[in-house]
N, CA, C and O atoms as CSV, one atom per row, in Angstrom:
chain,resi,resn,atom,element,x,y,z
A,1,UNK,N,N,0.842,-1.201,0.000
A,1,UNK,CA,C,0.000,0.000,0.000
A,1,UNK,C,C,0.881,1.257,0.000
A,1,UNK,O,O,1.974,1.310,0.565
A,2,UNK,N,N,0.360,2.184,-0.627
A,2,UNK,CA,C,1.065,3.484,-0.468
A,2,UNK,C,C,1.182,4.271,0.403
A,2,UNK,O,O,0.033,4.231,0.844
A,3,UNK,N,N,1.863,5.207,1.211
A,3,UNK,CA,C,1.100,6.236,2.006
A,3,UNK,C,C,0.338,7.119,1.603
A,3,UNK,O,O,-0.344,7.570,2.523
A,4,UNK,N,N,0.128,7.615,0.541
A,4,UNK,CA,C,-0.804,8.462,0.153
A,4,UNK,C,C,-2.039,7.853,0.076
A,4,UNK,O,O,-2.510,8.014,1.201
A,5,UNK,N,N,-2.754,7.311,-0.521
A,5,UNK,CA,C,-3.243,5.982,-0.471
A,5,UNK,C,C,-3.856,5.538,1.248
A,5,UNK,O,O,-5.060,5.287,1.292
A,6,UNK,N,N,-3.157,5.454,2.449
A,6,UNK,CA,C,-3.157,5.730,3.501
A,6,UNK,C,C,-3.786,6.533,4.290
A,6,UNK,O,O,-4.676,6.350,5.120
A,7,UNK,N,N,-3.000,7.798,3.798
A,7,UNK,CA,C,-3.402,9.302,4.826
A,7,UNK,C,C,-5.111,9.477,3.899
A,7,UNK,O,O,-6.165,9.946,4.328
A,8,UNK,N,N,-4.860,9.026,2.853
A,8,UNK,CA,C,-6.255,9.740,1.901
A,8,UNK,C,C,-7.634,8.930,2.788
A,8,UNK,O,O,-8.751,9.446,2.835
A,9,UNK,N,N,-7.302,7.621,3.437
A,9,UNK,CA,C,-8.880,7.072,4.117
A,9,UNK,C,C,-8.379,7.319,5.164
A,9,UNK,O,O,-9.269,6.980,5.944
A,10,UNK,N,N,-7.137,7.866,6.065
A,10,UNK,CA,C,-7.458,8.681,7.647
A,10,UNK,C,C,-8.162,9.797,6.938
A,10,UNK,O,O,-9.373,9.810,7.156
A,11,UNK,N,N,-7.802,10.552,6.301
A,11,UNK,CA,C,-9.025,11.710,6.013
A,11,UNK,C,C,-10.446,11.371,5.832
A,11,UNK,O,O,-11.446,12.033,6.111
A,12,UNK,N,N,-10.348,10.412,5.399
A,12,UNK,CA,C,-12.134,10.013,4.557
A,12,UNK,C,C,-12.458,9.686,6.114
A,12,UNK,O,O,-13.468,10.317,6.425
A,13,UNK,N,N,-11.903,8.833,7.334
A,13,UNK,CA,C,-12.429,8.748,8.456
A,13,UNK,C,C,-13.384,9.802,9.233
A,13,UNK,O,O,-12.936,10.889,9.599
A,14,UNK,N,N,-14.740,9.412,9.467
A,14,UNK,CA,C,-15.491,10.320,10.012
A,14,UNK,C,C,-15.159,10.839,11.420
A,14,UNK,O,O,-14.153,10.391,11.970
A,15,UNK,N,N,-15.673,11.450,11.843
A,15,UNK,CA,C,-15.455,12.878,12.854
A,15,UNK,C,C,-15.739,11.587,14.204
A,15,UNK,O,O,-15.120,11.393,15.250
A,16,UNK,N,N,-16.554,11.111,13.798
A,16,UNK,CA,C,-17.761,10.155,14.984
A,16,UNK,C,C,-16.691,8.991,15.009
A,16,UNK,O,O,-16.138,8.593,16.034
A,17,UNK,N,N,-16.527,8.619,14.037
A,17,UNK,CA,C,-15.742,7.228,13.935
A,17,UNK,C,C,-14.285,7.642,14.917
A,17,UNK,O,O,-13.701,6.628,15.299
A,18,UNK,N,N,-13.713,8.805,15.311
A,18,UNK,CA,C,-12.289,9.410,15.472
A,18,UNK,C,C,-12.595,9.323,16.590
A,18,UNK,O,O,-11.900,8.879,17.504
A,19,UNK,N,N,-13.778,9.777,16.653
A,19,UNK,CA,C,-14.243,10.230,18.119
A,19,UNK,C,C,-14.397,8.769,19.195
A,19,UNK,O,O,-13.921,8.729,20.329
A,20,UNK,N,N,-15.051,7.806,18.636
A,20,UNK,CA,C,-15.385,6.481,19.436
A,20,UNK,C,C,-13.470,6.065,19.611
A,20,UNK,O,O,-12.999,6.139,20.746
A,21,UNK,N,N,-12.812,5.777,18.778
A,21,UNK,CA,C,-11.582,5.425,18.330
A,21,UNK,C,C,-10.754,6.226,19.912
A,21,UNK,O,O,-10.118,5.555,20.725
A,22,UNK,N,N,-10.935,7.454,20.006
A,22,UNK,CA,C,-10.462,8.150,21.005
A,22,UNK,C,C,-10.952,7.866,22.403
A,22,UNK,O,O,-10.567,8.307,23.486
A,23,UNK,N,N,-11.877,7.036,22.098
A,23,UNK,CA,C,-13.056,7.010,23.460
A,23,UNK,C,C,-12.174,5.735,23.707
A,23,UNK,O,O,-11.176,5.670,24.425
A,24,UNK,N,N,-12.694,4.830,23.035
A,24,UNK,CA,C,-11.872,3.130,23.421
A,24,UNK,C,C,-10.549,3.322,23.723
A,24,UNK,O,O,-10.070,2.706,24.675
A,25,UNK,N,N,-9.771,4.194,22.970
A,25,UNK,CA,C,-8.260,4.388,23.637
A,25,UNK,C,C,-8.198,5.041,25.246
A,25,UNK,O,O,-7.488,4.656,26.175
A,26,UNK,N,N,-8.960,5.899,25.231
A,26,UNK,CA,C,-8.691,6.368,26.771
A,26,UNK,C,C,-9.190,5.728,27.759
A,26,UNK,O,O,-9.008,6.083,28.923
A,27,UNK,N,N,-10.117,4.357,27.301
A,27,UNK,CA,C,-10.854,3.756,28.224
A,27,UNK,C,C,-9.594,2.536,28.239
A,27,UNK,O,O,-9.087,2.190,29.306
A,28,UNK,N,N,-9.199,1.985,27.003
A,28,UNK,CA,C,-8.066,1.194,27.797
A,28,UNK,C,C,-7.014,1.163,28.104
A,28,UNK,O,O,-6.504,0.137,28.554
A,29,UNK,N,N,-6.187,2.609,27.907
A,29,UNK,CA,C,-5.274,3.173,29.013
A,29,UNK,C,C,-5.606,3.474,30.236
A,29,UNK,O,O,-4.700,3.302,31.051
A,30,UNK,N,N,-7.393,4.182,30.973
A,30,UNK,CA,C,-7.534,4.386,32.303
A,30,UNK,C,C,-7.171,2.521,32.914
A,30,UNK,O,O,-6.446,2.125,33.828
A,31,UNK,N,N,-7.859,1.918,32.135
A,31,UNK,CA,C,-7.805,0.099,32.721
A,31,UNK,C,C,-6.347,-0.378,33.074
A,31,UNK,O,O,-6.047,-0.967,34.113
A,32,UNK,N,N,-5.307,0.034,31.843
A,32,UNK,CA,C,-4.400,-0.494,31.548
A,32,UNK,C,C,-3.193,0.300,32.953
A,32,UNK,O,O,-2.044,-0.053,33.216
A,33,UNK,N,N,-3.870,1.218,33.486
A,33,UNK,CA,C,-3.049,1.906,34.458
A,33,UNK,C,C,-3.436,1.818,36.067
A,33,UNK,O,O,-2.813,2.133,37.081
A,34,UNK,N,N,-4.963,1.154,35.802
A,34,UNK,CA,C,-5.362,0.451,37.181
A,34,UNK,C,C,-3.934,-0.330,38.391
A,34,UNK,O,O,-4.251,-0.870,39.451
C-alpha cells in the first residue's frame, strides 16, 4: 500500500468514527493503568 493511499482514508475517516476510536483508547489506558 502506499502512504498516500493511507493518509487519503485517515481523512475520509469520520469525525464520529475518530471520536469512538479516542473514546476506546482512553478507556483502555484508564484500565491499563489500574
Amino acid at each position: 500500500m502506499d502512504n498516500e493511499s493511507e493518509h487519503g482514508v485517515l481523512i475520509q475517516v469520520p469525525r464520529k468514527t475518530f471520536r469512538m476510536m479516542r473514546v476506546c483508547l482512553y478507556i483502555l489506558v484508564k484500565s491499563f493503568l489500574r
